[in-house]
NUVOMI-151125 format. One record per residue (C-alpha): residue in three letters; x, y, z. Coordinates in Angstrom, 1 decimal. Example, Ala and Ser with C-alpha at 12.3 -4.5 7.8 and 13.67 -1.06 7.14 Angstrom:
{'ala', {12.3, -4.5, 7.8}}
{'ser', {13.7, -1.1, 7.1}}
END
This chain:
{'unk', {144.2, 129.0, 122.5}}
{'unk', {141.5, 127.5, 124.2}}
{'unk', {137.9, 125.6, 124.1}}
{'unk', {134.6, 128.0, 123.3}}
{'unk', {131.4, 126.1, 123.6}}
{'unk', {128.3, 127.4, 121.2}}
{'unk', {125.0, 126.1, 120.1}}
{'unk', {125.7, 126.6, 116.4}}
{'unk', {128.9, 127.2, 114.4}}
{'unk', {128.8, 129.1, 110.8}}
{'unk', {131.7, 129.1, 108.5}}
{'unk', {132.2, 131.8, 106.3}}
{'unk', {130.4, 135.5, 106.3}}
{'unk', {129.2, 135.8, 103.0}}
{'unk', {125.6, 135.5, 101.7}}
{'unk', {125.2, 132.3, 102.8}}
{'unk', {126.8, 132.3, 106.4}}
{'unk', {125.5, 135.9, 107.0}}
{'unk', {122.4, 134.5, 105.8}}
{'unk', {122.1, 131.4, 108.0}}
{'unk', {123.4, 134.0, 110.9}}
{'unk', {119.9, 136.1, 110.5}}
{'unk', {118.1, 133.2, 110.3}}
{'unk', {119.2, 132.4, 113.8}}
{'unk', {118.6, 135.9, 114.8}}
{'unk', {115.6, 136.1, 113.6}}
{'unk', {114.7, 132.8, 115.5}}
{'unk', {115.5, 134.9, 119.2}}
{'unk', {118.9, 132.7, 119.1}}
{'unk', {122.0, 134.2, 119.9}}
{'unk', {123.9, 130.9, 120.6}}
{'unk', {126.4, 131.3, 117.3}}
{'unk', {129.5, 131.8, 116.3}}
{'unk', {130.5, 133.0, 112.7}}
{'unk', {133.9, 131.8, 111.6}}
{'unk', {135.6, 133.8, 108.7}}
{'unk', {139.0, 133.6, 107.7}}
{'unk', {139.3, 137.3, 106.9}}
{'unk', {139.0, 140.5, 108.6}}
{'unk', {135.6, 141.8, 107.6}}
{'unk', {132.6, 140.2, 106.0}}
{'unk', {131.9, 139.6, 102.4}}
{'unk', {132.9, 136.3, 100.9}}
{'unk', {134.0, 136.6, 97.6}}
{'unk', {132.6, 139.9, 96.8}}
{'unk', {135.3, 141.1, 99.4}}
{'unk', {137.9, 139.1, 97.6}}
{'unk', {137.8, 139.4, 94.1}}
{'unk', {138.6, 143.2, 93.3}}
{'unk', {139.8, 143.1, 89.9}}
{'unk', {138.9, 145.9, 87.6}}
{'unk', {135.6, 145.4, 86.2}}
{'unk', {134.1, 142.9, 88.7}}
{'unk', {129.9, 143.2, 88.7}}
{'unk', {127.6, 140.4, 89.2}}
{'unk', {125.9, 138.8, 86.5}}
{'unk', {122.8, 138.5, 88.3}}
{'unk', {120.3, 141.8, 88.2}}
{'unk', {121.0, 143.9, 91.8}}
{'unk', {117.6, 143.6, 92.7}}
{'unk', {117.4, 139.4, 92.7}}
{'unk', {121.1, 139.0, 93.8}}
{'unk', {120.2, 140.5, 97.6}}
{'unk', {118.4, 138.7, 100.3}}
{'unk', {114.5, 139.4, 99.9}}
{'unk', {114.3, 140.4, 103.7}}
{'unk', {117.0, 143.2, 103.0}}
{'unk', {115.6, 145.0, 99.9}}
{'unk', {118.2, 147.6, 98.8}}
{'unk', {116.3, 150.5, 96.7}}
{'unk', {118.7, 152.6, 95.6}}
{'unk', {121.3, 150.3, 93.7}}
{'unk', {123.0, 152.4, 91.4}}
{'unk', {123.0, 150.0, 88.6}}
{'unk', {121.1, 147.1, 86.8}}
{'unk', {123.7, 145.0, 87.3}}
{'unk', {125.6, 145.9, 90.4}}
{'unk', {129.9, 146.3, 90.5}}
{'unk', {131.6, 144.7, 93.5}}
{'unk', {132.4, 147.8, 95.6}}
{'unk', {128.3, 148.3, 96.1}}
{'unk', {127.9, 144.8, 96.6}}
{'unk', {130.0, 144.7, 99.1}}
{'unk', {129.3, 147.3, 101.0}}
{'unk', {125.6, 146.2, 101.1}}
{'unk', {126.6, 142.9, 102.8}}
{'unk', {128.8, 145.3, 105.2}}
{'unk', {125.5, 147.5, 105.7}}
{'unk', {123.2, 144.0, 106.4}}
{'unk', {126.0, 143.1, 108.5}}
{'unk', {125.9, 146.2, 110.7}}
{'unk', {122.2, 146.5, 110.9}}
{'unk', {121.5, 143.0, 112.6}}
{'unk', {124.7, 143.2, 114.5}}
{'unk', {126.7, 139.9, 113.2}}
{'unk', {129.8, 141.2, 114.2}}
{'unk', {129.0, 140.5, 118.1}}
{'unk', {129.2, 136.8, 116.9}}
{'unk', {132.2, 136.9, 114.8}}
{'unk', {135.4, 135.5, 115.2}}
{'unk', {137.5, 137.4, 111.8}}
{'unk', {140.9, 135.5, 111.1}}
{'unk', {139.8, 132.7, 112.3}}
{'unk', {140.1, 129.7, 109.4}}
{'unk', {138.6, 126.5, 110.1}}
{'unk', {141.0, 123.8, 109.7}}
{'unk', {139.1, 120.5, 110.5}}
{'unk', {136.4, 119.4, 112.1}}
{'unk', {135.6, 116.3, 114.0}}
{'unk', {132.4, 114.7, 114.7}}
{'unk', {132.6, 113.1, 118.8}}
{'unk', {129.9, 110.5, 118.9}}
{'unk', {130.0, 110.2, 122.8}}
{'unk', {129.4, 113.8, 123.2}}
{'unk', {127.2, 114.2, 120.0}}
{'unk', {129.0, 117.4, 119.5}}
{'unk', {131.6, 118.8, 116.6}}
{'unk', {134.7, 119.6, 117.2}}
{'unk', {136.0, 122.5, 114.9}}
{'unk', {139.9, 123.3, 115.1}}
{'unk', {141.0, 126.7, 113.7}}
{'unk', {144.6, 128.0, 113.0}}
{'unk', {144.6, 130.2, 115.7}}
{'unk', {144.5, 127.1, 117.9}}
{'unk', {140.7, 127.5, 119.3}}
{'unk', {139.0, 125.0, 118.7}}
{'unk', {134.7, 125.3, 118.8}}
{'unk', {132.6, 122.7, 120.4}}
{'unk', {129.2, 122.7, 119.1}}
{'unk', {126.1, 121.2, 118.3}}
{'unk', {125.4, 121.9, 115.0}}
{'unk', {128.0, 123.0, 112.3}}
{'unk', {126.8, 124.7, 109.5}}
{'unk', {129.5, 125.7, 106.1}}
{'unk', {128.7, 128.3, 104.4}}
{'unk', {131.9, 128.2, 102.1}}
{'unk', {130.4, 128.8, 99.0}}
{'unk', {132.3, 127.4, 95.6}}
{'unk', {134.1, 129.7, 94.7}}
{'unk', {137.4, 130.5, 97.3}}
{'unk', {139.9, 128.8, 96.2}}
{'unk', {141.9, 129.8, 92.8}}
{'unk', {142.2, 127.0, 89.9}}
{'unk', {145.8, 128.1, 88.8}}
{'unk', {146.9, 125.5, 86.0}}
{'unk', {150.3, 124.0, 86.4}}
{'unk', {152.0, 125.4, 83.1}}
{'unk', {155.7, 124.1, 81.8}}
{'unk', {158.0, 126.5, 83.0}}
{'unk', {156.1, 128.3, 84.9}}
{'unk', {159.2, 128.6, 88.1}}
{'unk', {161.2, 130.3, 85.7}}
{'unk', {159.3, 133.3, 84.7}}
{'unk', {161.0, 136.8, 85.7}}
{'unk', {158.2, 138.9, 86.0}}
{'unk', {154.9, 139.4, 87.7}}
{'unk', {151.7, 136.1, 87.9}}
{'unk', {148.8, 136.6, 90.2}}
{'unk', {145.0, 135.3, 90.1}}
{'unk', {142.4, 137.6, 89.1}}
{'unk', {141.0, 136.7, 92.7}}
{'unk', {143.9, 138.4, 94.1}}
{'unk', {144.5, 141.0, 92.0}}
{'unk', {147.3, 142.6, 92.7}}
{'unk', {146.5, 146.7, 92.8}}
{'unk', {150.6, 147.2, 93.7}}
{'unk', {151.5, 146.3, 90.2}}
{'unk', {150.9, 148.9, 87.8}}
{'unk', {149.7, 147.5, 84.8}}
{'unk', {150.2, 150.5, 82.2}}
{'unk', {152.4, 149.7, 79.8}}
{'unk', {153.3, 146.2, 79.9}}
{'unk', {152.9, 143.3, 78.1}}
{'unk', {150.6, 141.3, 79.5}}
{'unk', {149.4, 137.5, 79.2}}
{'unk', {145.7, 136.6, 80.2}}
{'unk', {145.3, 133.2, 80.9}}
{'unk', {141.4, 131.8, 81.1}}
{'unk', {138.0, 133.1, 79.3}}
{'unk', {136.4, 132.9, 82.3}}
{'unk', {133.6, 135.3, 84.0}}
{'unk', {136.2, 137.3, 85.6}}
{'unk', {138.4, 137.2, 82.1}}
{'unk', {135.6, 138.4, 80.5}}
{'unk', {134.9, 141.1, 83.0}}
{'unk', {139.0, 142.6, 83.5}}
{'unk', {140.4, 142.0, 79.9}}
{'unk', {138.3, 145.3, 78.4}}
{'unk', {139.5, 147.4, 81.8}}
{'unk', {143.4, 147.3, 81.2}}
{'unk', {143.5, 146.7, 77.5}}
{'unk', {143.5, 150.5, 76.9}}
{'unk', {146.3, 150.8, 79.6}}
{'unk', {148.4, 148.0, 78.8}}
{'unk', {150.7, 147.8, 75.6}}
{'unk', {150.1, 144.4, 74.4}}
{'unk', {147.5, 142.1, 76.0}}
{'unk', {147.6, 138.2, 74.6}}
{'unk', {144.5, 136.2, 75.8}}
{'unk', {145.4, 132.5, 75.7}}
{'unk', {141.9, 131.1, 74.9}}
{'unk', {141.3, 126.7, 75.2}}
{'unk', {137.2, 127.0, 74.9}}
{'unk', {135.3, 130.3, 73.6}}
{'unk', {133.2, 131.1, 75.9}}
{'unk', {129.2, 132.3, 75.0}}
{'unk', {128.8, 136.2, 75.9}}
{'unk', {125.5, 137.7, 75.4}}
{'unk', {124.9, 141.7, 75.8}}
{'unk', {124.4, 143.0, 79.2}}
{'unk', {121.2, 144.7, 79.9}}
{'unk', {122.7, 146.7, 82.3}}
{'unk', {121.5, 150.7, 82.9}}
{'unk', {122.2, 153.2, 85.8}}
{'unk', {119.0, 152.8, 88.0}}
{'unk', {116.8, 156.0, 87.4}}
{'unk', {117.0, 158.2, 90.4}}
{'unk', {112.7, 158.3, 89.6}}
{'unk', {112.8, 154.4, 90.3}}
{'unk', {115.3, 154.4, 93.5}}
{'unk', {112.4, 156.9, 95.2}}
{'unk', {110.0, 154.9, 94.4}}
{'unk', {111.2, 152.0, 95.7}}
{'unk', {112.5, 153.4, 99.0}}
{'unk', {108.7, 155.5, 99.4}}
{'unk', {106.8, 152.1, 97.9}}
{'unk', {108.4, 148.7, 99.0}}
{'unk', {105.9, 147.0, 97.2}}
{'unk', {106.4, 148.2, 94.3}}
{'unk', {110.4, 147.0, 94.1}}
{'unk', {108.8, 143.6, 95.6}}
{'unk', {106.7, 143.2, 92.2}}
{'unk', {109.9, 144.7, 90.4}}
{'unk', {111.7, 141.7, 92.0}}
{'unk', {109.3, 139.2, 91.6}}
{'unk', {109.1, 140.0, 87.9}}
{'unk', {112.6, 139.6, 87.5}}
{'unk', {112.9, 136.4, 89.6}}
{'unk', {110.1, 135.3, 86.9}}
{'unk', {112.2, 136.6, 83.7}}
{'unk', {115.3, 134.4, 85.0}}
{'unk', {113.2, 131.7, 85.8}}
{'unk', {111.9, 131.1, 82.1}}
{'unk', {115.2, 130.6, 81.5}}
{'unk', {115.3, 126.9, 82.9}}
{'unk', {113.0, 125.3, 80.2}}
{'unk', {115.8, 125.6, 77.9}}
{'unk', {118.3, 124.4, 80.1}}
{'unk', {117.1, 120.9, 81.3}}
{'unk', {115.7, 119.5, 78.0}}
{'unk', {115.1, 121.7, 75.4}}
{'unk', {117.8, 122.6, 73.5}}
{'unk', {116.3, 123.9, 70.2}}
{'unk', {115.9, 126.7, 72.5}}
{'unk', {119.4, 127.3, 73.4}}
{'unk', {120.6, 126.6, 69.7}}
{'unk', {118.0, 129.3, 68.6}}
{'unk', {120.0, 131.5, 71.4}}
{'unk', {123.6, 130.7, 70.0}}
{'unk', {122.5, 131.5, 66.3}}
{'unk', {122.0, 135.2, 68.0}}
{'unk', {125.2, 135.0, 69.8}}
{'unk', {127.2, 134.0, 66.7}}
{'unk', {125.3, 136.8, 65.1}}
{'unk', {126.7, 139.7, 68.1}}
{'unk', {130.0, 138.3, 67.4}}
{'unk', {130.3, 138.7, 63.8}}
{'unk', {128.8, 142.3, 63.8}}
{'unk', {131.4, 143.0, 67.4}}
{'unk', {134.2, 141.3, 66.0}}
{'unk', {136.0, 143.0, 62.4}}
{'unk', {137.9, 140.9, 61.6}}
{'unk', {136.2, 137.4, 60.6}}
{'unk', {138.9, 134.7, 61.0}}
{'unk', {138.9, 136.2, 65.2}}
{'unk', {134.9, 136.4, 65.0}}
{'unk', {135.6, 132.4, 64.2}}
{'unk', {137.9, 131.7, 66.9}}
{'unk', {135.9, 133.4, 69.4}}
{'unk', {132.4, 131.3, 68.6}}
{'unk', {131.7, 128.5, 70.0}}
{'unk', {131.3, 124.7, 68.8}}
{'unk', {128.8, 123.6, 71.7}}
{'unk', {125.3, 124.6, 72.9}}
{'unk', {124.7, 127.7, 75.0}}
{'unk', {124.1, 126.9, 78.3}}
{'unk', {126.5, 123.6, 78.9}}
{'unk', {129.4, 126.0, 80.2}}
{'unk', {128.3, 129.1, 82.1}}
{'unk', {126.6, 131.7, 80.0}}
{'unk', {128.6, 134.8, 80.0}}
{'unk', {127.4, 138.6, 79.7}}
{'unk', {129.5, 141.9, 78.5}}
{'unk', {129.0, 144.7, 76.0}}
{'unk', {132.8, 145.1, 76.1}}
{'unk', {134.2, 141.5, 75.6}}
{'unk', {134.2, 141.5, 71.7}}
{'unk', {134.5, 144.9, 70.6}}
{'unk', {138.0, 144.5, 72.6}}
{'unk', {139.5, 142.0, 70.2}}
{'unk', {139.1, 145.1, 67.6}}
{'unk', {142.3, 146.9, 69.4}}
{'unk', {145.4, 146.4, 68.1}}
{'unk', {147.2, 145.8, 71.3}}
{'unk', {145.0, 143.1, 71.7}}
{'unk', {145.5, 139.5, 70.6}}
{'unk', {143.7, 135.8, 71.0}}
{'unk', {145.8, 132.9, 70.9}}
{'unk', {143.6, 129.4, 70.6}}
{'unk', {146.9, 126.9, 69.9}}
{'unk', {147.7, 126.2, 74.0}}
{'unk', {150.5, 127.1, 75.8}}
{'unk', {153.7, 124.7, 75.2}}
{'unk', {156.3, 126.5, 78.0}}
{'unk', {156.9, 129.2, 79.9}}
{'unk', {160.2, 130.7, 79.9}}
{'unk', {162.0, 133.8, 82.0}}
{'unk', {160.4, 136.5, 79.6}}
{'unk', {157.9, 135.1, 77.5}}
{'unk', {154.8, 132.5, 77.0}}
{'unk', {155.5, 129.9, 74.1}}
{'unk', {152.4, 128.9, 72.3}}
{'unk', {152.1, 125.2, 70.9}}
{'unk', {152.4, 126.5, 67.7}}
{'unk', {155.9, 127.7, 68.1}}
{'unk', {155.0, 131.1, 68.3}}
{'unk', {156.5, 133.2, 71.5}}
{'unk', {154.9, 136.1, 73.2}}
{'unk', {156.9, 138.5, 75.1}}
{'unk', {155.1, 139.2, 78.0}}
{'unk', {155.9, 141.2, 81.7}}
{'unk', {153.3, 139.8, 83.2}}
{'unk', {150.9, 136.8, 83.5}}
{'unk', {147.0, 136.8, 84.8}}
{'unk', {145.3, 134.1, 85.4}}
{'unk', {141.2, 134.3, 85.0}}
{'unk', {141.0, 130.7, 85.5}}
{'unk', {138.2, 130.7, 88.1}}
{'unk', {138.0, 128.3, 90.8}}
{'unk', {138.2, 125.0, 92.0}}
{'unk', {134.8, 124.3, 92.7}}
{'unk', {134.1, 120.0, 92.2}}
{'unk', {137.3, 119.3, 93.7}}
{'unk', {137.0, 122.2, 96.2}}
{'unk', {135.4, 119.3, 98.9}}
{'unk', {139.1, 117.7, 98.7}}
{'unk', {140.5, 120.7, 100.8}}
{'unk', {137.8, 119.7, 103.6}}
{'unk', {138.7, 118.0, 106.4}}
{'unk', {136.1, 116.7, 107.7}}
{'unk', {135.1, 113.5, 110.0}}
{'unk', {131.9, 112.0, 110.7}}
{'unk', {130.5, 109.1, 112.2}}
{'unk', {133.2, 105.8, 112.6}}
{'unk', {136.0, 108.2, 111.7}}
{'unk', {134.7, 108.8, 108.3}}
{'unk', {136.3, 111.3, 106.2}}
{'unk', {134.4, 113.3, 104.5}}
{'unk', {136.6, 114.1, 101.4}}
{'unk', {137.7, 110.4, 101.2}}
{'unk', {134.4, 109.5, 101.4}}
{'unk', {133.5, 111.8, 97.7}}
{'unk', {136.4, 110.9, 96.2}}
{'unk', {135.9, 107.1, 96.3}}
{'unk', {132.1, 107.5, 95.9}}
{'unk', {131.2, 110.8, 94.2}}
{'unk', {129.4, 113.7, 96.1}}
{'unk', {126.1, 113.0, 97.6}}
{'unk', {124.1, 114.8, 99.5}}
{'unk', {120.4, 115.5, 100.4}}
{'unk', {119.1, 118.7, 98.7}}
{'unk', {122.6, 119.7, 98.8}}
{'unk', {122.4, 120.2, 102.8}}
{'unk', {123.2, 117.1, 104.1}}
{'unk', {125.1, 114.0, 104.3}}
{'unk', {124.4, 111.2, 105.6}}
{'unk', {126.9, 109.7, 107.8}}
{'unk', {127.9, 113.2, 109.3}}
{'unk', {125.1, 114.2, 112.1}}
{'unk', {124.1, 118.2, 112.5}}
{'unk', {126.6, 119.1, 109.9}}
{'unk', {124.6, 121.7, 106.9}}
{'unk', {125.7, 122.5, 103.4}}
{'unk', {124.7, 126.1, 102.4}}
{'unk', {125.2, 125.9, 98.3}}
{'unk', {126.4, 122.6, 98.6}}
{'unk', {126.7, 120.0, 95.6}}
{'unk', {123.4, 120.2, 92.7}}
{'unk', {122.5, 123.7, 94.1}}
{'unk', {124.5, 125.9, 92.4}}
{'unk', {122.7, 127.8, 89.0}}
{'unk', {123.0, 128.7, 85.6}}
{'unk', {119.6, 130.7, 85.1}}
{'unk', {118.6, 132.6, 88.4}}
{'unk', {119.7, 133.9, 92.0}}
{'unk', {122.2, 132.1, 94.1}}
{'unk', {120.8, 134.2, 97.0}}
{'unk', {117.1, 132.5, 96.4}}
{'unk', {118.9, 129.1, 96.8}}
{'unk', {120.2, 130.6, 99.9}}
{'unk', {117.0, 131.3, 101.5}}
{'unk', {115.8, 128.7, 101.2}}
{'unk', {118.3, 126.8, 102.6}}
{'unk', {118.4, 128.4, 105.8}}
{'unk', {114.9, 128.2, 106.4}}
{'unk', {115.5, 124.5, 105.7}}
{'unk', {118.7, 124.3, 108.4}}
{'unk', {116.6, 126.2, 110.9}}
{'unk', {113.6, 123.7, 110.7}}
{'unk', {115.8, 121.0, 111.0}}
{'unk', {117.4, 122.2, 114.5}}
{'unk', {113.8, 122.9, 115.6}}
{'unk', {113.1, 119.2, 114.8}}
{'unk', {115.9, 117.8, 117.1}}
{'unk', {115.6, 120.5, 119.4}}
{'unk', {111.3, 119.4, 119.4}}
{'unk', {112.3, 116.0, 119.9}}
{'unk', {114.6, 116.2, 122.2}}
{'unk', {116.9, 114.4, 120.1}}
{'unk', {121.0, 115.7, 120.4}}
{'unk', {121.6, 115.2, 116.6}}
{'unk', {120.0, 114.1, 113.7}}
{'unk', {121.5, 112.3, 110.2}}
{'unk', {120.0, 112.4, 107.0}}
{'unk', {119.1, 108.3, 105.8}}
{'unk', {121.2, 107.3, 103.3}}
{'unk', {117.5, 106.0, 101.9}}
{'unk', {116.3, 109.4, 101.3}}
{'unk', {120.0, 110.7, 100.2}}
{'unk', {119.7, 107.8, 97.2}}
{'unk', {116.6, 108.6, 96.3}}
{'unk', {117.5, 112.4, 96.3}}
{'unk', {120.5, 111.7, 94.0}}
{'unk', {119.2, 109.5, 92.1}}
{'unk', {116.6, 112.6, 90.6}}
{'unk', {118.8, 114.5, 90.4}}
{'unk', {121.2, 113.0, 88.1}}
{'unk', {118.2, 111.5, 85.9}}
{'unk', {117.2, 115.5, 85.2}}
{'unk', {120.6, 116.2, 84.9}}
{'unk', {121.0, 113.4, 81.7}}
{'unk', {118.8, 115.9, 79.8}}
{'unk', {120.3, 118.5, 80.1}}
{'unk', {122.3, 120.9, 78.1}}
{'unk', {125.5, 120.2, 80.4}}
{'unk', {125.3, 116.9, 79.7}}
{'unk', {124.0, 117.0, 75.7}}
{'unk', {125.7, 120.4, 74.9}}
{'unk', {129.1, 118.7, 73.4}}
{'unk', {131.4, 120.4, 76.2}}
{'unk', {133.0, 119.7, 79.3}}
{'unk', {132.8, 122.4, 82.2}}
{'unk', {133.5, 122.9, 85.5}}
{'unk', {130.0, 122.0, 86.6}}
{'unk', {131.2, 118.4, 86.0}}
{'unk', {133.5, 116.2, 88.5}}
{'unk', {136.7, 114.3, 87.4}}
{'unk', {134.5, 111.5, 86.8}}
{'unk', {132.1, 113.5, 84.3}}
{'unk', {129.3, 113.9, 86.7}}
{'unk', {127.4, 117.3, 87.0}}
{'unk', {128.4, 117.7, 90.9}}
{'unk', {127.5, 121.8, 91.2}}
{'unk', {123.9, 122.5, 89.1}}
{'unk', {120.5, 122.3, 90.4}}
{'unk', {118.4, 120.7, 87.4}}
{'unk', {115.3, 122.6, 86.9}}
{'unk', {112.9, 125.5, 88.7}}
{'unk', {114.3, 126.7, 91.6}}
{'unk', {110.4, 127.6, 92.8}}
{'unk', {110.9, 123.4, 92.6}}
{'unk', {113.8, 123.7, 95.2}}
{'unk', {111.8, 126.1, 97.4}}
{'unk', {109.2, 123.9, 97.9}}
{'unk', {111.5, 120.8, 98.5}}
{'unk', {113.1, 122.7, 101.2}}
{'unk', {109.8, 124.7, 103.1}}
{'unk', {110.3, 122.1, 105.2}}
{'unk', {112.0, 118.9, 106.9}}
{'unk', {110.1, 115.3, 106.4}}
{'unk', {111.5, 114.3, 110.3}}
{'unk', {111.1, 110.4, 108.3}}
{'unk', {114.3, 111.2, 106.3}}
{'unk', {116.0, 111.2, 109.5}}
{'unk', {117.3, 109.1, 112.0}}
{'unk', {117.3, 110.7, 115.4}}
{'unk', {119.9, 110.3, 117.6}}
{'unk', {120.1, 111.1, 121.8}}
{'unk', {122.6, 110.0, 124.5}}
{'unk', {120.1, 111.2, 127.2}}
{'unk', {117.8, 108.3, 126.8}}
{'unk', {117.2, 104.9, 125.0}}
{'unk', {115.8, 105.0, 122.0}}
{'unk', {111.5, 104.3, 121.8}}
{'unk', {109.9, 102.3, 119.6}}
{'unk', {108.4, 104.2, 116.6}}
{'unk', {110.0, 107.2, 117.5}}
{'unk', {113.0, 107.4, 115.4}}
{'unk', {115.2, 108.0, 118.1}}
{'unk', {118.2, 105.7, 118.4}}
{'unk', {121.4, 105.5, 121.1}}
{'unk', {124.5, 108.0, 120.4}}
{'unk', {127.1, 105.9, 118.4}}
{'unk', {130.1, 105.7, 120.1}}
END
């Protein structure tokens, strides 16, 4: 146990904090320290391992544009290459020299005297530093549902997220519950192994083809011998996705246009038509996330394979009792119920200026931010995919970049000024919010005629960013100084300056 003082702190070591990390590198600073609960980097493509995890996101758009990867082996990339790409980015600029693995933040405390965080871990460190940046992402923490019963079950439950490789899976009866991405992605892998598989369905999901292809080895030469031409690959992609928004925010005879295709995959996937029913939809494509598979439907056609839309009444030692009365024996249960992602702030612990707590603060008051970076009340602390930043059309990892180019500018600005900290103005946080949510109103999570996990427990879309993300680039290229406040200890603060006395 002890006290290590850094300039910057980083939680987490996947895209985001490893991006944030290079950032700083690539600045000439080497005053940082990663935090990451695990032993090795990777976020969640280190820990989600289940059978059949691949990103949904075209290989060449889901990797940082400063790290170009030519020879992907796929279209759409499987977990194992995606992670060991972070691993490889990882090596090459030498993050582990600033990494502390197994160390889990477990609060952090804003000291307005010292104008410096205070962030505790559980191997009783705690890190003082200047600026604090969490790079948690949204999805780390399993949504398991609280089902009747469920302490009584005999045999074997574990979240796809930690997929248990021990348990042998060939043979047994086996209860999926969830249609989630992951659902979607491990129900065709063990259904040939398994003897019956039940999928406990409470909203269809929409599941398009996947364009996916092994990568020519022609195209991976080309790319490594002619960077520019996997640049225009990417930036035709990036464009494709892109597109993608106009029927997202507003313009839903689009997305109803889409779903009439969908519903037509289904039917011509799916045999039996009463199951092609169950498995369609009643709401617009787009208002929960859009799903891709070539494998999803055509699974349904087993006959070890079964979907069961009446909900789940009890659990008891050996079996999963439907509402309907009807009970499924069953050795095992999965749970592909994704994440908490809203409610995920609730697990912070977090305390700003005036002892403020962060997650009290958002519960009473909703989640606001500025660009999904800031907040105002808690000086030098950065979001990196915070709330209104996630997707539905494009690259997470664009969002990224351009949010550590945004963190970076804004520790040049206090660093240029001379200022110790600086806090967004809960001005320029309103205002930001405020857009934000009119966009949102429009759009097909709001209008779709579903409720999703984008939305908090109040019905509010807390996680997507409404519109372009070419929008969000520019909004982030760099920090307006007047939606700050600027705050020093070293000196009083001067008139027109925007520098104002440490509170405290």
């Amino acid at each position: 146990m002890g006290i290590v003082h850094t300039g910057v702190v980083v939680v987490g070591t996947g895209f985001a904090g490893m991006g944030m990390a290079i950032q700083l590198r690539r600045a000439g600073r080497d005053d940082f320290v990663l935090l990451e609960k695990a032993d090795d980097f990777g976020g969640t493509w280190r820990d989600n391992t289940y059978p059949g995890c691949a990103c949904d996101i075209q290989s060449h758009m889901y990797s940082f544009s400063f790290e170009q990867k030519p020879d992907w082996t796929r279209a759409y990339a499987p977990q194992p290459e995606i992670w060991q790409y972070l691993r490889d980015v990882a090596a090459k600029w030498d993050l582990a020299r600033n990494t502390r693995f197994g160390a889990e933040v477990i609060g952090a405390r804003w000291d307005s005297a010292e104008n410096r965080w205070y962030v505790s871990t559980n191997s009783g460190d705690t890190y003082v530093t200047r600026f604090l940046v969490a790079g948690l992402g949204a999805l780390h923490i399993p949504s398991i549902p609280e089902l009747p019963g469920i302490e009584r079950f005999a045999g074997k439950t574990f979240h796809s997220a930690r997929w248990d490789h021990d348990y042998d899976l060939t043979g047994k009866r086996v209860a999926v519950i969830g249609t989630g991405a992951s659902a979607v992605q491990f129900v065709p892998r063990i259904a040939p192994d398994v003897a019956e598989l039940t999928l406990f369905q409470r909203t269809a999901p929409w599941v398009m083809p996947k364009p996916d292809h092994v990568m020519p080895e022609w195209s991976q030469n080309l790319f490594a011998k002619v960077p520019g031409a996997q640049r225009a690959y990417r930036h035709l992609l990036y464009w494709v996705n892109e597109v993608r928004a106009v029927g997202f925010n507003g313009h839903q005879r689009i997305l109803k246009y889409a779903s009439k295709l969908a519903a037509a995959n289904i039917r011509r996937s799916v045999k039996d038509p009463d199951l092609a029913a169950k498995l369609t939809p009643d709401y617009v494509m787009g208002c929960k996330r859009v799903l891709i598979s070539n494998d999803y439907y055509p699974t349904f056609n087993r006959p070890n394979v079964h979907l069961d839309t009446a909900g789940i009444a009890e659990v008891r030692e050996h079996s999963v009792v439907g509402e309907d009365g009807r009970e499924h024996q069953v050795d095992a249960i999965i749970y592909g119920t994704g994440f908490h992602v809203t409610d995920s702030y609730d697990y912070l612990k977090i305390t700003g200026r005036d002892g403020v707590d962060l997650a009290g603060l958002w519960r009473d008051n909703g989640i606001n931010t500025h660009l999904g970076i800031t907040v105002s009340g808690f000086p030098n602390l950065f979001f990196l995919l915070g709330p209104n930043t996630g997707l539905g059309h494009n690259s997470v990892v664009f969002m990224i970049e351009s949010q550590v180019r945004y963190v970076a500018d804004a520790i040049r600005l206090a660093e240029r000024e001379g200022a110790d900290a600086l806090d967004v103005r809960r001005s320029a946080q309103d205002a930001f919010n405020a857009e934000v949510q009119r966009k949102l109103a429009d759009g097909v999570w709001t209008k779709g005629g579903c409720t999703s996990w984008y939305l908090d427990s109040q019905g509010v879309n807390r996680t997507i960013w409404p519109g372009f993300t070419w929008r969000y680039w520019m909004r982030t290229r760099s920090v307006d100084p007047a939606d700050f406040e600027l705050i020093s200890r070293t000196r009083p603060a001067e008139k027109g300056s925007g520098l104002v006395p440490a509170i405290g």
